[in-house]
C-alpha positions as CSV (number, residue, x, y, z in Angstrom):
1,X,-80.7,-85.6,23.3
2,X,-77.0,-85.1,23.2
3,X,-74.9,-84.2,26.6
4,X,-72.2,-82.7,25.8
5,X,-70.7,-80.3,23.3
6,X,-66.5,-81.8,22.3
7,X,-65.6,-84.0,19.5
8,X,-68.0,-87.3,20.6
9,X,-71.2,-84.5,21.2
10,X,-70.9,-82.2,17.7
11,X,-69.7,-85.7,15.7
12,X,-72.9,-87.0,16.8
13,X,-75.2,-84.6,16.4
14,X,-73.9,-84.4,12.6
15,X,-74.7,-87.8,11.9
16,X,-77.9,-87.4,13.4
17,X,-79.2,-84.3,11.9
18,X,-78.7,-86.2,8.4
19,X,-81.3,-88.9,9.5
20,X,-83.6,-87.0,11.6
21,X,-85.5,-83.8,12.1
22,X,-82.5,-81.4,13.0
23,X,-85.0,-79.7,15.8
24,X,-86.1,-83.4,17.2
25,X,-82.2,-82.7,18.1
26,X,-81.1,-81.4,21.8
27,X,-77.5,-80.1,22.7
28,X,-76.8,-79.3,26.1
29,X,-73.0,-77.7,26.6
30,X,-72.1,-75.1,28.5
31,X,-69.1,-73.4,26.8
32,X,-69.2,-71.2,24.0
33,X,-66.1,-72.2,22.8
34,X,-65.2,-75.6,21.1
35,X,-61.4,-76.7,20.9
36,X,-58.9,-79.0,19.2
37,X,-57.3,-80.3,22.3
38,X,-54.9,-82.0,20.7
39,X,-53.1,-78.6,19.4
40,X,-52.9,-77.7,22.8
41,X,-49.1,-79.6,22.4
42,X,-48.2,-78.0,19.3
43,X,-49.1,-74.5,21.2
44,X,-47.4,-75.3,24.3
45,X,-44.3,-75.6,22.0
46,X,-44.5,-72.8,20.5
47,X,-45.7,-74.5,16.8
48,X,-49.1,-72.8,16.5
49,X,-51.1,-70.0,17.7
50,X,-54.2,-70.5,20.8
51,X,-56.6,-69.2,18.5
52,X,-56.2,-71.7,15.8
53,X,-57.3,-74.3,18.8
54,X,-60.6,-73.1,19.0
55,X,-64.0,-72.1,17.4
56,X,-67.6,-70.9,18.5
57,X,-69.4,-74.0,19.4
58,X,-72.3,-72.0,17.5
59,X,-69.9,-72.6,14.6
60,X,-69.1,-76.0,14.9
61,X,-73.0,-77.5,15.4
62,X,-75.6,-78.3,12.4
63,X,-78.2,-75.9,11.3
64,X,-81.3,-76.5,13.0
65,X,-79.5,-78.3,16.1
66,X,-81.2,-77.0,19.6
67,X,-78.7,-76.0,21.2
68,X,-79.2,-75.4,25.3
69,X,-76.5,-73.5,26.6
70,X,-76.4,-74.7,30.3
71,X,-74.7,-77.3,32.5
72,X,-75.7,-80.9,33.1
73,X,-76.5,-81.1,36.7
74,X,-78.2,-84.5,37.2
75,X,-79.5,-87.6,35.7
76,X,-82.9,-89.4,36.2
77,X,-82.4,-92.3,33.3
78,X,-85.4,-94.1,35.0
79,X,-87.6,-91.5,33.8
80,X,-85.9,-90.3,30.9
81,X,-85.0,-86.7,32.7
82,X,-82.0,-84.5,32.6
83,X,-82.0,-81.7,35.4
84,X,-79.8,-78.9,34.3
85,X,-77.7,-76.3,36.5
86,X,-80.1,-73.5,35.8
87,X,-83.1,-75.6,37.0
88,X,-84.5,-76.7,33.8
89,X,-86.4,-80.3,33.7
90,X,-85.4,-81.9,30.4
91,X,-87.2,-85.0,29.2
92,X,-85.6,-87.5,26.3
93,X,-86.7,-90.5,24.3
94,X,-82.9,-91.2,23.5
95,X,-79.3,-89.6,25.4
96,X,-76.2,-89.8,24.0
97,X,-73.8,-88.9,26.7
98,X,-70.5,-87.2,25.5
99,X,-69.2,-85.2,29.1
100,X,-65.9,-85.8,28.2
101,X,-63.1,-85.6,31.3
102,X,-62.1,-83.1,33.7
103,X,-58.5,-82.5,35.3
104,X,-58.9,-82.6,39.3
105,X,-56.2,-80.6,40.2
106,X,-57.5,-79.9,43.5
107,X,-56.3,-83.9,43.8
108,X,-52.9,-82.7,44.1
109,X,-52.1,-80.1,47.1
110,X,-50.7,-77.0,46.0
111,X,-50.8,-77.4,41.8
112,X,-53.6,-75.0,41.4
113,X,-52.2,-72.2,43.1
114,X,-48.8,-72.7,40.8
115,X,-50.7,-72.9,37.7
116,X,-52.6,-69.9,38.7
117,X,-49.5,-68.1,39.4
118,X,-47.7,-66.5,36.0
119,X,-44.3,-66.2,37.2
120,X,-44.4,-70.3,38.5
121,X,-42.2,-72.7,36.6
122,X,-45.0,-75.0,37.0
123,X,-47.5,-75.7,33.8
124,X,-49.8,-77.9,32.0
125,X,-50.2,-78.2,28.3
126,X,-53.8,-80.3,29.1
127,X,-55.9,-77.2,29.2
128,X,-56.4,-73.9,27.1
129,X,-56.0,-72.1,30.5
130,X,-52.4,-73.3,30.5
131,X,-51.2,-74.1,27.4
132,X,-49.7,-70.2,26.4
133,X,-48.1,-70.0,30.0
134,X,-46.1,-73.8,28.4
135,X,-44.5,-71.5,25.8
136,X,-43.9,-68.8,27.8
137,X,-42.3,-71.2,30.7
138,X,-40.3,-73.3,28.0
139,X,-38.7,-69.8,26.5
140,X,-37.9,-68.9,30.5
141,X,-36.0,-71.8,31.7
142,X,-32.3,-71.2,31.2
143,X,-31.0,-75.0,32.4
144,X,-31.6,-77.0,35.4
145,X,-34.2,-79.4,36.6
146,X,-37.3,-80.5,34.1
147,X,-39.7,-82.7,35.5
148,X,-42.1,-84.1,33.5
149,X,-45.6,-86.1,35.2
150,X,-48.2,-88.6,34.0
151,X,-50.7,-89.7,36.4
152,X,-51.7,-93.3,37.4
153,X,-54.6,-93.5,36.3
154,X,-54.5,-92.4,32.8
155,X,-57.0,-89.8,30.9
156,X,-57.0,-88.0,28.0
157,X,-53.8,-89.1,25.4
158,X,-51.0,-90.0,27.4
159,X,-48.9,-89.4,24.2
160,X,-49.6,-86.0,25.0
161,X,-47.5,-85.8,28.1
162,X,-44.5,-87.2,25.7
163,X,-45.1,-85.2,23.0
164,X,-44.5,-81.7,25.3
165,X,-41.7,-83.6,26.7
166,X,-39.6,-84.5,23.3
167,X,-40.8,-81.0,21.9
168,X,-39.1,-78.7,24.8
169,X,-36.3,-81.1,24.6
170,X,-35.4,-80.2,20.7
171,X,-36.1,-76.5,21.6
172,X,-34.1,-76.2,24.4
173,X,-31.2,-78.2,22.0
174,X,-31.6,-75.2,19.8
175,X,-31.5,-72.5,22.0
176,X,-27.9,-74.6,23.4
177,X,-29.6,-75.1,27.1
178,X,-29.9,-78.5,26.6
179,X,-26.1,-79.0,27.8
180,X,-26.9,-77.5,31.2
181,X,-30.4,-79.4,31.6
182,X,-31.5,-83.0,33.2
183,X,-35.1,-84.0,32.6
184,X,-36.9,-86.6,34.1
185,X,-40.2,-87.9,33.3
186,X,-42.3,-89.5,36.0
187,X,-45.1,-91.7,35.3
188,X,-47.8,-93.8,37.5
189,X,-47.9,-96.3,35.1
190,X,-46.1,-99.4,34.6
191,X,-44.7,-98.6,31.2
192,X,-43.9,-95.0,29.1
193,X,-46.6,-96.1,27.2
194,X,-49.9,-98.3,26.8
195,X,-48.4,-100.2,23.4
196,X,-45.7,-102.3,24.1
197,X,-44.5,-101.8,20.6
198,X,-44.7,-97.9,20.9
199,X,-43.3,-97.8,24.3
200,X,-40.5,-100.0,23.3
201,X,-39.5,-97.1,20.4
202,X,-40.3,-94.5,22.5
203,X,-38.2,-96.0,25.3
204,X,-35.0,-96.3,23.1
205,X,-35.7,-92.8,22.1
206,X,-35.5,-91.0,25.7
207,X,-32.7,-93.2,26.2
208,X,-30.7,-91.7,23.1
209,X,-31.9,-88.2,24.4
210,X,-30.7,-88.6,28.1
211,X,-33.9,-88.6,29.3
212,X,-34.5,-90.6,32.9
213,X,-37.4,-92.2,32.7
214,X,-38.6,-93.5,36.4
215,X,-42.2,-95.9,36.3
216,X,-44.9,-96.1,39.2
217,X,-44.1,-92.8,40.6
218,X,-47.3,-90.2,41.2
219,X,-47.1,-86.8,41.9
220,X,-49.2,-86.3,44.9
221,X,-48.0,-82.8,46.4
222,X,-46.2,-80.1,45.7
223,X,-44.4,-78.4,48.4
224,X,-41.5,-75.5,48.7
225,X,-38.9,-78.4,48.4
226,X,-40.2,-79.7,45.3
227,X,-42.4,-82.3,43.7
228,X,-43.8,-85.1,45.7
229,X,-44.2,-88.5,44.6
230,X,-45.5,-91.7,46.0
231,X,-44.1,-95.1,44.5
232,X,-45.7,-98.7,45.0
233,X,-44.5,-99.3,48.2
234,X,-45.8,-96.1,50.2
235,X,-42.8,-94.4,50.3
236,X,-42.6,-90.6,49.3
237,X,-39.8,-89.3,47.3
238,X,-39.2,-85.6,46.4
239,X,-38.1,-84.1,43.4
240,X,-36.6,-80.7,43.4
241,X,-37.6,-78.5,39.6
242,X,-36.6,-75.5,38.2
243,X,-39.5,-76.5,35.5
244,X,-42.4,-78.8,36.0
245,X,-45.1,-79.8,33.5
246,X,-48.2,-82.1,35.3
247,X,-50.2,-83.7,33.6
248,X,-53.5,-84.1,36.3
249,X,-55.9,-86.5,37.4
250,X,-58.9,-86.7,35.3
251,X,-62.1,-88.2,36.4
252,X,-65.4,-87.8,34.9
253,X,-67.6,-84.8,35.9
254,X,-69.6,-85.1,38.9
255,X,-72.9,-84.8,37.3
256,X,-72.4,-87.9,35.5
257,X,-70.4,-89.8,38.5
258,X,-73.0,-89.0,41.4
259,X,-76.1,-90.8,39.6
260,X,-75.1,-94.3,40.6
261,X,-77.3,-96.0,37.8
262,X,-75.6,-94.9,35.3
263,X,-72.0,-95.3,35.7
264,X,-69.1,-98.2,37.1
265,X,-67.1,-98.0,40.4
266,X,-65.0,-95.9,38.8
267,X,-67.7,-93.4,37.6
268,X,-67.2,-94.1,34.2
269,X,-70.5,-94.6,32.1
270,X,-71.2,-97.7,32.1
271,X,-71.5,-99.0,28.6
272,X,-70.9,-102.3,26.3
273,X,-67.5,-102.1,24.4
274,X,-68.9,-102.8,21.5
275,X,-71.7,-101.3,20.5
276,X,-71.5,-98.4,22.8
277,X,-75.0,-98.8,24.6
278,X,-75.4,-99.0,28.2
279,X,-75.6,-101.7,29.7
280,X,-79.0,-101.1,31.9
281,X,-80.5,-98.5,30.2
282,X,-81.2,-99.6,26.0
283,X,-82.0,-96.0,25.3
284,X,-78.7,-94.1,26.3
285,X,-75.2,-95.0,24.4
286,X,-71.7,-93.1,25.2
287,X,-69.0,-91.4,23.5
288,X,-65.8,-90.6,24.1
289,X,-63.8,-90.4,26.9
290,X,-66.3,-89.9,29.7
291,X,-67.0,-94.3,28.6
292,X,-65.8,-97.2,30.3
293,X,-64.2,-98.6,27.4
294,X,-60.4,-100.0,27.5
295,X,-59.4,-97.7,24.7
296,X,-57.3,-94.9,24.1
297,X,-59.1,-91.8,24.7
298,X,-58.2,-89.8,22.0
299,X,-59.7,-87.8,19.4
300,X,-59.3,-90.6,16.9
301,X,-61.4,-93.2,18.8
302,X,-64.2,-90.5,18.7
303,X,-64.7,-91.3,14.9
304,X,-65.1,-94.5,14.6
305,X,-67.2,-94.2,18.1
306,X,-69.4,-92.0,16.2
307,X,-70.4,-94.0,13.6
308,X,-70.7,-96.8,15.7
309,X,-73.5,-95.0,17.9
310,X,-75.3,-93.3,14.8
311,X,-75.6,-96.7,13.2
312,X,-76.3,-98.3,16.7
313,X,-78.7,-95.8,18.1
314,X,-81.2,-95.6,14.7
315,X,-81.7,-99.3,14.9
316,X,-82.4,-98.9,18.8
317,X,-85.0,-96.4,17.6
318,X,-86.4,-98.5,15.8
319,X,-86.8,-101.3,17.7
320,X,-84.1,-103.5,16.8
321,X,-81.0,-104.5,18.6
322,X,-77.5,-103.0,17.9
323,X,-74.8,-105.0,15.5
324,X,-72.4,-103.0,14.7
325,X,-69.0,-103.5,16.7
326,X,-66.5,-101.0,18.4
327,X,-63.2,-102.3,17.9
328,X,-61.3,-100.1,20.0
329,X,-59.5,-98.2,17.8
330,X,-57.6,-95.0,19.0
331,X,-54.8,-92.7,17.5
332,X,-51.7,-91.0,19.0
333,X,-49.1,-88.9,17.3
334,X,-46.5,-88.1,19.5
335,X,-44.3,-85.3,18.0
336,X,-40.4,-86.7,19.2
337,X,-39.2,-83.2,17.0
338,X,-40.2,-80.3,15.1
339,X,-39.9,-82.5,12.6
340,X,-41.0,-85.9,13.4
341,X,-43.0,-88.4,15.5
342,X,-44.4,-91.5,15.4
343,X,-47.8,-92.5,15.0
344,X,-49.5,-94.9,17.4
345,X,-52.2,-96.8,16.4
346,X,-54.3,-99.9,18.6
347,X,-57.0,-101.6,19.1
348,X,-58.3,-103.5,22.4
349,X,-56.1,-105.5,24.3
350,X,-53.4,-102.9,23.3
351,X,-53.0,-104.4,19.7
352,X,-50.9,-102.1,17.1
353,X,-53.4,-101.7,14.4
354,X,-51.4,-99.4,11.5
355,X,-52.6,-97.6,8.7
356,X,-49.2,-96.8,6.8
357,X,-47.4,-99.2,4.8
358,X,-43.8,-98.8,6.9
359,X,-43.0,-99.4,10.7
360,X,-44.7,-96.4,12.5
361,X,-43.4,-96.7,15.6
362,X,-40.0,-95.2,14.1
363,X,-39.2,-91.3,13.8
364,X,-40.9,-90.3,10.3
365,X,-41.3,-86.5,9.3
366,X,-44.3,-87.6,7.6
367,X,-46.1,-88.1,11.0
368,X,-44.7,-84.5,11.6
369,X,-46.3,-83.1,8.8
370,X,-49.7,-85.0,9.1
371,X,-49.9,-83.6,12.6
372,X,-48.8,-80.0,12.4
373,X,-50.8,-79.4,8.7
374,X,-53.6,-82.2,8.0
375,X,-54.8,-84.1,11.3
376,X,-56.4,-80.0,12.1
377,X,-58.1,-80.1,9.1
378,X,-59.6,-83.1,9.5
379,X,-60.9,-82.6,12.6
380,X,-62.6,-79.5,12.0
381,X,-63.8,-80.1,8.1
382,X,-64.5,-83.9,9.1
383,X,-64.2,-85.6,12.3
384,X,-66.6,-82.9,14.3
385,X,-69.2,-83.0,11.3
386,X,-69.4,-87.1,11.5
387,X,-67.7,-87.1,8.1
388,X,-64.6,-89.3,9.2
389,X,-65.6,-92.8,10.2
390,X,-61.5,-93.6,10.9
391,X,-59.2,-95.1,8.7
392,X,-60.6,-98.6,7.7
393,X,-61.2,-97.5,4.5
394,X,-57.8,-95.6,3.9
395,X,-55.6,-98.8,5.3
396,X,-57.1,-100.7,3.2
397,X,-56.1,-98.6,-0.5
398,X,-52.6,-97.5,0.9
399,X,-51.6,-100.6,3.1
400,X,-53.6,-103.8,1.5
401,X,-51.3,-106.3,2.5
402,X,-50.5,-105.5,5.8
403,X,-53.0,-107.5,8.7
């Protein structure tokens, strides 16, 4: 059984429907819809079109594939048992879990009601609720205030929050409001980003753009004076906006976080780095960003995650004990221009691992055009259909010499 429908679920269930009987195969997943969250960015800015972010998850699943179109509501992984929204008692030999993250924006007072409201300054580029109102919020603002958030504890692709960031700052270059306009970026964290390398690069790049850059805030309110944050010390600071873009908390979803057995303090599945299977329970192995793994969650770590489990999982079902090894790998492009970006690449303990041949953590239009033209393709011909096992191969033809 499969729980969950995103890129960990459908990469999955691929893989597995090559090896085994495709109707020996359970989805559960809710939505109808299946989307490439990472174009949520490029939409945001005004690069490419909602639509081309999505697909029926119908669409996106193997032939054959049960699919159960209802919501996870509880866990029994003492008896093998999945309890579902609708009431239904489901019973498993094996589970992949795959539920993914959700944004709590109930976490921070006021943000719903702003995102809900369409003539707000106030947006997200993390969801396909608020992605279009991005664009539409970017073509409004006429000079002022930008604030720009990334929680504390980090979710989906922080390069993500950057990426908006750099992309309304070369837009609002070319429509000449740049001159009148400060932006700030905001982030929990200790660092602009989780590579040293790559934060370094990325750090010398706000710089040159006049971007102020201020660590270990969180947005924790937002009030009619402005945006309020919380440093390290307690104290609360307030930042006025004529144009906010949050980036929320994210947590698992509850129906994973409230059965204790399965998951760590944090509520995290509670899984072995490596090979991906949980670390009470043999039968059950994890996927993607709804893990306790110290990687990147990204899109990228899903395929080599996904062959890691296939592999993993058939030898569990067969008796034998798991070998092969997650290394951590994860992927980030994050778009500095129309134009450009750099690509980040890493492995645990925050180690670049890079594919090309030349230094990627400076500006190359290549990384532009792999993002805006191939990386789509790849996850919706490959990634999702467990075609795309990462780059391992790839490195090693175009980039032989490099460690």
């Amino acid at each position: 059984m499969v729980v969950g429908g995103g890129a960990g679920g459908c990469s999955v269930a691929w893989r597995l429907s090559k090896k085994l009987k495709a109707k020996e195969i359970v989805l559960l997943e809710p939505s109808l819809v299946h989307y490439y969250q990472p174009l949520f960015s490029l939409v945001a800015a005004g690069m490419k079109q909602f639509p081309q972010s999505k697909k029926r998850i119908r669409d996106v699943l193997p032939q054959g594939v049960v699919w159960l179109k209802d919501h996870a509501y509880d866990f029994d992984p003492c008896n093998n048992v999945v309890y579902t929204q609708s009431g239904e008692k489901i019973y498993y030999d094996f589970m992949v879990m795959a539920v993914g993250l959700k944004n709590d924006y109930n976490k921070i007072p006021g943000l719903l009601k702003e995102l809900n409201n369409p003539h707000s300054c106030v947006t997200t580029s993390y969801s396909p609720l608020y992605c279009e109102k991005t664009w539409c919020c970017l073509q409004r603002f006429k000079g002022g205030h930008a604030v720009f958030t990334f929680p504390r504890q980090a979710g989906k692709c922080s390069g993500a929050a950057l990426k908006i960031m750099l992309l309304a700052d070369d837009y609002w270059r070319k429509q000449k409001t740049r001159d009148c306009t400060n932006i700030t970026f905001n982030t929990g964290g200790n660092s602009l980003f989780g590579v040293q390398k790559y934060s370094t690069a990325l750090n010398k790049i706000v710089s040159n753009r006049g971007i102020a850059v201020n660590c270990c805030l969180n947005l924790t309110e937002l009030t009619p004076n402005g945006a309020s944050f919380a440093s390290e010390d307690g104290k609360t600071i307030t930042f006025p906006y004529n144009f906010l873009h949050v980036t929320p908390p994210m947590s698992p979803p509850v129906c994973l976080t409230k059965c204790t057995e399965l998951v760590t303090d944090t509520g995290f599945l509670d899984v072995d780095k490596y090979t991906l299977q949980h670390r009470r329970f043999s039968n059950i192995y994890g996927i993607g960003d709804c893990t306790s793994t110290p990687n990147s969650k990204t899109a990228a770590a899903v395929a080599r995650q996904s062959y890691v489990v296939e592999r993993n999982l058939l030898r569990t079902m067969e008796g034998k004990k798991p070998l092969v090894k997650y290394d951590g790998y994860g992927a980030c492009t994050v778009l500095t221009s129309f134009k450009s970006g750099i690509l980040a690449e890493s492995v645990y303990d925050k180690k670049p691992r890079e594919t090309f041949p030349f230094d990627q953590s400076k500006e190359h239009k290549l990384v532009g055009f792999l993002t805006k033209n191939y990386f789509p393709h790849l996850y919706w011909k490959r990634l999702i259909k467990g075609k795309w096992n990462g780059p391992q191969t790839l490195r090693k033809v175009i980039n032989p010499l490099r460690k």
